[in-house]
N, C-alpha and C positions, 0 to 999 in steps of 0.2 A: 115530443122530440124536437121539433122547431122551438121550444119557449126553453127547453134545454142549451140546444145549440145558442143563442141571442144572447144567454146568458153568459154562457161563454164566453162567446166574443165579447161580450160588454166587460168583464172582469179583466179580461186579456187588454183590451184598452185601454182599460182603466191603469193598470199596472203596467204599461208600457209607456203611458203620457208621463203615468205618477216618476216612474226611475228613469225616463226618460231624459229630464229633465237635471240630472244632476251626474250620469254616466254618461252622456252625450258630450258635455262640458268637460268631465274627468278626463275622456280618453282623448279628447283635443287639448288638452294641457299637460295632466301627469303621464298618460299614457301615452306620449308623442316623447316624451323623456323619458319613459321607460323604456322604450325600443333603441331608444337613439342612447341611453347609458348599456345599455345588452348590445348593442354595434360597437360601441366605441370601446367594450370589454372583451368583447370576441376581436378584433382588431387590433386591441395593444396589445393580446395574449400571443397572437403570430407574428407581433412584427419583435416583443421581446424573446420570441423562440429563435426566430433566426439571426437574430442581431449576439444573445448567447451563445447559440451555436459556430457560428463566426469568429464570434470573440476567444471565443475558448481553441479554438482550432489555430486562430493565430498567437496566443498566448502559451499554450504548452508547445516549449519546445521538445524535437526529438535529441534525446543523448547518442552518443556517437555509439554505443555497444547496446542498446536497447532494438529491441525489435518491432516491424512497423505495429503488429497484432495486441501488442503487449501497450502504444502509446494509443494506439486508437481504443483501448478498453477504458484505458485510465481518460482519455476526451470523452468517451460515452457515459461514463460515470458522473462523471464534472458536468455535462450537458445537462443528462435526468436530474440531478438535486437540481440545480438552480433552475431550472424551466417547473420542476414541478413546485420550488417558493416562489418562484414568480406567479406563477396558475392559480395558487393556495390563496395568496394575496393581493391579487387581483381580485378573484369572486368575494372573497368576504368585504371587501371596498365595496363594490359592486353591490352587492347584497345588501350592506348598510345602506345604500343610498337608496335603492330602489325599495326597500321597507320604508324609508323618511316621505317616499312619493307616496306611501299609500293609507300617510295617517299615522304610522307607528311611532310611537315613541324610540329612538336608538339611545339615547340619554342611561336609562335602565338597564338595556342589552348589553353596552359596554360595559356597565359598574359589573353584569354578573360575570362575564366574560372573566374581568377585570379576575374575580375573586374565585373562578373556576379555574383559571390559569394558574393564580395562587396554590390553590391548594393543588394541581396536578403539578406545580413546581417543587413541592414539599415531597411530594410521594415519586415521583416520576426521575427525579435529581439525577440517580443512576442512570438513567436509560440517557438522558438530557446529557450528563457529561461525556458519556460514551459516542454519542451521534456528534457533538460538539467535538473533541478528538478525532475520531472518524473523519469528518469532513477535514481537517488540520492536516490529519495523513494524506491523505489526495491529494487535497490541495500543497502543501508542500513534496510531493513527490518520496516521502521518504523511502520507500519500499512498494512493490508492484505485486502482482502476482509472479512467480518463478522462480521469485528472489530468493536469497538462503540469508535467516535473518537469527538473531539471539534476542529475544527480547524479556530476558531474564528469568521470566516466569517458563520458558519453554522455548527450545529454538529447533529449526527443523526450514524446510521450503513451503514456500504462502501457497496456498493452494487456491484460495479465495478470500479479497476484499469486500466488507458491505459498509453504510456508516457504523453499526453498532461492533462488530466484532473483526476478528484476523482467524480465518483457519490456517494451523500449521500443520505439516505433517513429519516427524521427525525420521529419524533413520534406521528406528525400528520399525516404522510401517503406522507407530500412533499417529491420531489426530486428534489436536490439541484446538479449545474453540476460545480464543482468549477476547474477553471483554477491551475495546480500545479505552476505556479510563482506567483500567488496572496496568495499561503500560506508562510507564516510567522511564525506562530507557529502551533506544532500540539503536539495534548494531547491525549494519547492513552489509551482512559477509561478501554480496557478488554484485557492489554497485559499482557498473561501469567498469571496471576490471577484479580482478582478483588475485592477490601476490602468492605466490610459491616461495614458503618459508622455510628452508632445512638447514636443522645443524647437523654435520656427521663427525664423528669421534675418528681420527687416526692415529696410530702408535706416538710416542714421539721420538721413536727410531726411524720415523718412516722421513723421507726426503720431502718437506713441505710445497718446494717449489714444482717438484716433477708432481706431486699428488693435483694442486692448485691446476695445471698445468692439464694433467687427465679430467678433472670435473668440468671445466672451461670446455672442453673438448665433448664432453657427456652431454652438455647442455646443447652447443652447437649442433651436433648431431639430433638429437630429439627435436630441435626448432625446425629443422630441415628436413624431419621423415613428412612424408606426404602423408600419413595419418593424424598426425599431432600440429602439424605447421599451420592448418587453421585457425590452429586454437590459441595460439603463441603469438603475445605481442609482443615481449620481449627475452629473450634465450635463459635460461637458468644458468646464472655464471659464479662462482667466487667472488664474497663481497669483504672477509674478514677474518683471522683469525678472532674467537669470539670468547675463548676460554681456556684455561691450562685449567684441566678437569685432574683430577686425582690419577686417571690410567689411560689419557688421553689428551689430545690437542683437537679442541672442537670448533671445527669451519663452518662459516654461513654460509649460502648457497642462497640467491634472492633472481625472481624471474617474475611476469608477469602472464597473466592468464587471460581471457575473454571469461565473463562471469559463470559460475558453473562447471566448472571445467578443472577448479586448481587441484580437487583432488586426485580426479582421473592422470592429472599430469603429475601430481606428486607421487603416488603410487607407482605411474611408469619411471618415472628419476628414482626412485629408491633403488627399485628393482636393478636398470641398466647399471648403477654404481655399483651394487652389489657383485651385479657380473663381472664387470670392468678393475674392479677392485682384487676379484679372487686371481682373472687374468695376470694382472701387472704384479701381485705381489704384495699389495697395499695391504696393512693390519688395520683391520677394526676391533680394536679391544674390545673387551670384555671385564669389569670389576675385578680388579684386586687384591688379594692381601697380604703384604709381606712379613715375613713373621721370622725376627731374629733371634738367633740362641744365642743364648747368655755361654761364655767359655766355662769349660769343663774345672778350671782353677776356682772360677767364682761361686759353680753351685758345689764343691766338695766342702768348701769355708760354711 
């Protein structure tokens, strides 16, 4: 038992003089810059989190009809991509250098990288242009969550932004999951405000000035009900005779809305003209057709 133990130790000796000698040395040189490249990566990675988060907080401005919830989603957003490529690209730095401390060749690692990146660029291109868009929308602010948007292929209100896709939900209650590199154009129905656009048809028997004169009036009143007055940045008034229609003379009527809103407000303007209309007298035609007989002398011939 004693000539067991002696041996023991003697091998344990032995092998601790023997690598003693060459990891004693190691971790006083590479491994004193291995700790101090793992400090100085843990370090850049908090001081580029807060310096982006900063940044971006004094960078995106708020629009004057957005709301605080809706710009602090789109900062959170903008915050998480960039702090997590910075994080991405700091460790792999990182990593490179601290595998060069330990003997490795990176010379190799790169070329495969190189040629694994390739070919995930070939197969992956879709996913790559969609996140590349994606970030584009953010970043230019085009459309938020809330927003009521047309973007060709489907329009409806955003429900949710990621980088790869846009959820809409239209007005039948669908929801539409559109890829951000299949958009092409986008039309952003409730940025910042939203116009109330009507034409309405009246006789053209009817008195232009006194009808002009009632709608002016219609608008006024609706900017100033204490239910709708929030929502009104500027009154729905007479902007034009816009057409001599076949069985009508058809007025524009132009107002402004806060986003979301223009329809709830145009459905109440139809409505009140309706009423207002039947009161005072006003005709809203109806199609046409006038149809003349030939004199009783011509069809006897």
């Amino acid at each position: 038992m004693n000539l067991t133990t002696i041996n023991w130790q003697e091998i344990t000796t032995k092998y601790i003089n023997e690598y003693g000698e060459h990891i004693i040395p190691w971790l006083l040189t590479s491994g004193i810059k291995i700790i101090f490249i793992i400090a100085i990566a843990f370090f850049l990675n908090k001081v580029l989190r807060r310096f982006i988060e900063k940044a971006v907080r004094i960078a995106v401005r708020p629009d004057k009809y957005s709301s605080k919830e809706a710009e602090e989603k789109r900062e959170n957003t903008l915050i998480q991509i960039f702090t997590t490529t910075s994080k991405i690209c700091i460790l792999c730095i990182a990593s490179l250098i601290v595998l060069e401390e330990f003997g490795i060749e990176i010379g190799p690692i790169l070329a495969a990288a190189g040629i694994v990146g390739l070919a995930f660029g070939f197969g992956g291109q879709y996913l790559i242009r969609d996140i590349i868009s994606g970030l584009f929308i953010i970043l230019e602010n085009q459309y938020r969550v809330g927003d009521v948007v047309d973007l060709d292929l489907a329009s409806g209100k955003v429900e949710q932004i990621s980088l790869r896709k846009t959820t809409l939900r239209d007005i039948d209650g669908t929801v539409h999951h559109i890829p951000h590199g299949e958009i092409k154009k986008v039309s952003n129905l409730s940025n910042e405000f939203s116009r109330i656009n009507i034409n309405i048809g009246v006789g053209y028997s009817s008195d232009v000035e006194r009808v002009i004169t009632i709608i002016n009036q219609i608008g006024n009143d609706l900017a100033a009900d204490p239910q709708w007055k929030d929502y009104i940045i500027q009154a729905p008034q007479f902007l034009r005779i816009d057409e001599f229609a076949d069985s009508s003379i058809v007025l524009k009527i132009l107002g402004e809305s806060l986003p979301d809103k223009k329809w709830d407000i145009t459905g109440e303007l139809r409505k009140r003209i309706k009423i207002t209309f039947d009161k005072e007298g006003v005709e809203i035609p109806f199609p046409q057709l006038v149809i003349h007989k030939a004199p009783e002398a011509v069809q006897s011939k």
